[in-house]
Biotite code that builds the C-alpha atoms (Angstrom):
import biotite.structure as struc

atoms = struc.array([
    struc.Atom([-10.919, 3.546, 9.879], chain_id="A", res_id=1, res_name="UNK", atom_name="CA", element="C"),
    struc.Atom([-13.412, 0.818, 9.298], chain_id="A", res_id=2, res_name="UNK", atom_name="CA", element="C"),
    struc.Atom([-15.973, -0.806, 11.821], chain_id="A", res_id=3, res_name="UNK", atom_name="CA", element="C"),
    struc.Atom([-17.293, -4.460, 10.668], chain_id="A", res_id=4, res_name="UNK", atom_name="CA", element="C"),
    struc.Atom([-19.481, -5.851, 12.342], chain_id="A", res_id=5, res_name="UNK", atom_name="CA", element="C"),
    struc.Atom([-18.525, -9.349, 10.377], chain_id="A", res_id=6, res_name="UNK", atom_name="CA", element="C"),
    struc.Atom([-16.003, -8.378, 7.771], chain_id="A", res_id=7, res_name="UNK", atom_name="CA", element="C"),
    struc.Atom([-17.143, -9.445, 4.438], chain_id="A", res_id=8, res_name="UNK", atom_name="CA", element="C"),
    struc.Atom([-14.716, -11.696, 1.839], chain_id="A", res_id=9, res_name="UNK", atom_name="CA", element="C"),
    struc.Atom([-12.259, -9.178, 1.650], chain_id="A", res_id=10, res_name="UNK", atom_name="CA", element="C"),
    struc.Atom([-12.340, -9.648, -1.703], chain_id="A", res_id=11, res_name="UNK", atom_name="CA", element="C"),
    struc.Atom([-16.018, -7.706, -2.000], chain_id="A", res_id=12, res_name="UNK", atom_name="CA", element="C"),
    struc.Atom([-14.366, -5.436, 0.358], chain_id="A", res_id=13, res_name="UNK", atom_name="CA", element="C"),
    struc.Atom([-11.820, -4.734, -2.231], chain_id="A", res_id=14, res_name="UNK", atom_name="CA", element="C"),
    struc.Atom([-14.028, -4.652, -5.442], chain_id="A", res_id=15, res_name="UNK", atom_name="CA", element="C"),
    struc.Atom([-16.440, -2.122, -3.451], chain_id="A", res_id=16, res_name="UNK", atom_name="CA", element="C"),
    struc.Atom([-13.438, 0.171, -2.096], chain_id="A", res_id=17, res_name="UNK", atom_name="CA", element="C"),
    struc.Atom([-12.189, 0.170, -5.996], chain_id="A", res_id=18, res_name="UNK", atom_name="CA", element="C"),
    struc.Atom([-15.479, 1.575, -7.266], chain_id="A", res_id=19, res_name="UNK", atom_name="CA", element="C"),
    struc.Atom([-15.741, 4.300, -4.592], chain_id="A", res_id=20, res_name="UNK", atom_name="CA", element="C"),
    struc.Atom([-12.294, 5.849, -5.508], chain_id="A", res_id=21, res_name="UNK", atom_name="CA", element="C"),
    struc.Atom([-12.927, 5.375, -9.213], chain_id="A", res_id=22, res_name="UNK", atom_name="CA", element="C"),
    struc.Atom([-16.483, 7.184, -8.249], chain_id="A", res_id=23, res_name="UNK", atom_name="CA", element="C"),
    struc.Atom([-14.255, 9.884, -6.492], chain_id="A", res_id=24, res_name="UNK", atom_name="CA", element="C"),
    struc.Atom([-11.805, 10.359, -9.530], chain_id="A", res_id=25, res_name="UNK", atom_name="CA", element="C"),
    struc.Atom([-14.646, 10.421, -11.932], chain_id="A", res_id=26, res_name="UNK", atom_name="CA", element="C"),
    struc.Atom([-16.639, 13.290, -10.097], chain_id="A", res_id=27, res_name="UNK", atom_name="CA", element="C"),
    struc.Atom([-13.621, 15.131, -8.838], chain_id="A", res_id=28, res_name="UNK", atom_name="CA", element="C"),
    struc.Atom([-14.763, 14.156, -5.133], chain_id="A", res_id=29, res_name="UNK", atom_name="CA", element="C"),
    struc.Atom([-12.316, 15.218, -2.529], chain_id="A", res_id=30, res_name="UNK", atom_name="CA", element="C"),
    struc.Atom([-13.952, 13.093, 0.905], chain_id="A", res_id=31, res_name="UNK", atom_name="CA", element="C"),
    struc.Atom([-16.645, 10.363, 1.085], chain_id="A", res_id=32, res_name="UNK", atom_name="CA", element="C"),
    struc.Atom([-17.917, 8.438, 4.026], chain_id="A", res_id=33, res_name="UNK", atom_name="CA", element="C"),
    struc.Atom([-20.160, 5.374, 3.446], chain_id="A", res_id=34, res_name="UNK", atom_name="CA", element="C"),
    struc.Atom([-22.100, 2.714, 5.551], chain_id="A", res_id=35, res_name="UNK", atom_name="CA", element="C"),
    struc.Atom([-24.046, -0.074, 5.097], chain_id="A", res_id=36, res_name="UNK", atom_name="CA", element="C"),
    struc.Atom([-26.601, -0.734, 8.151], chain_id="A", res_id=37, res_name="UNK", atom_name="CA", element="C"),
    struc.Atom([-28.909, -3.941, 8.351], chain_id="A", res_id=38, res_name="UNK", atom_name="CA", element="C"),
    struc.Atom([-31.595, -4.175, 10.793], chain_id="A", res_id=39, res_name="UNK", atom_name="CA", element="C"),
    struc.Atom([-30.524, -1.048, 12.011], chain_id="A", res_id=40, res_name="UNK", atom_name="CA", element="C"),
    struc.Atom([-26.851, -2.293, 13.087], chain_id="A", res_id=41, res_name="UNK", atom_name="CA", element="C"),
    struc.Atom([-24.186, -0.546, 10.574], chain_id="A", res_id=42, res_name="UNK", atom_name="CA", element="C"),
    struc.Atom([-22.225, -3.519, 9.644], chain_id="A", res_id=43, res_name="UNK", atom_name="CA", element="C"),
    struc.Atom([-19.879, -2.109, 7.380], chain_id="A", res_id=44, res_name="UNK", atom_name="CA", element="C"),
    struc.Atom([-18.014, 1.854, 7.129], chain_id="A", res_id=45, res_name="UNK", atom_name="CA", element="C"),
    struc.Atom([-15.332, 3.442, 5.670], chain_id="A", res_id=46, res_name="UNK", atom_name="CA", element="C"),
    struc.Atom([-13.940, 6.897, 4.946], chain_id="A", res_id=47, res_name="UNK", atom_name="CA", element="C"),
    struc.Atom([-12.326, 8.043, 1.845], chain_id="A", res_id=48, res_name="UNK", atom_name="CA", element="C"),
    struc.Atom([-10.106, 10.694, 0.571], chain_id="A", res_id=49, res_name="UNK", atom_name="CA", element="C"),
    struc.Atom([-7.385, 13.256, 1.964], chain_id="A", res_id=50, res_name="UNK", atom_name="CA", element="C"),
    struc.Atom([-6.111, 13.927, 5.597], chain_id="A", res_id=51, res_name="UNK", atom_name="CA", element="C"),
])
């Protein structure tokens, strides 16, 4: 699930989702969730791995 506040190019959203699962492969990482908050208002999230 992801919450955007204003979606970014999806193509950033792409490049940034690549390097988390390559980070996640590299380290043997099974889950990761990740945010980005400006002025205190998350404007981007995701979640990452197995269900």
């Amino acid at each position: 699930m992801s919450i955007w506040k204003q979606p970014p190019a999806p193509e950033l959203a792409r490049e940034v989702d690549k390097k988390i699962v390559a980070l996640m492969e590299t380290f043997q990482i099974v889950g990761v969730s990740a945010a980005v908050v400006k002025e205190n208002q998350v404007v981007w999230s995701n979640e990452y791995g197995l269900i």
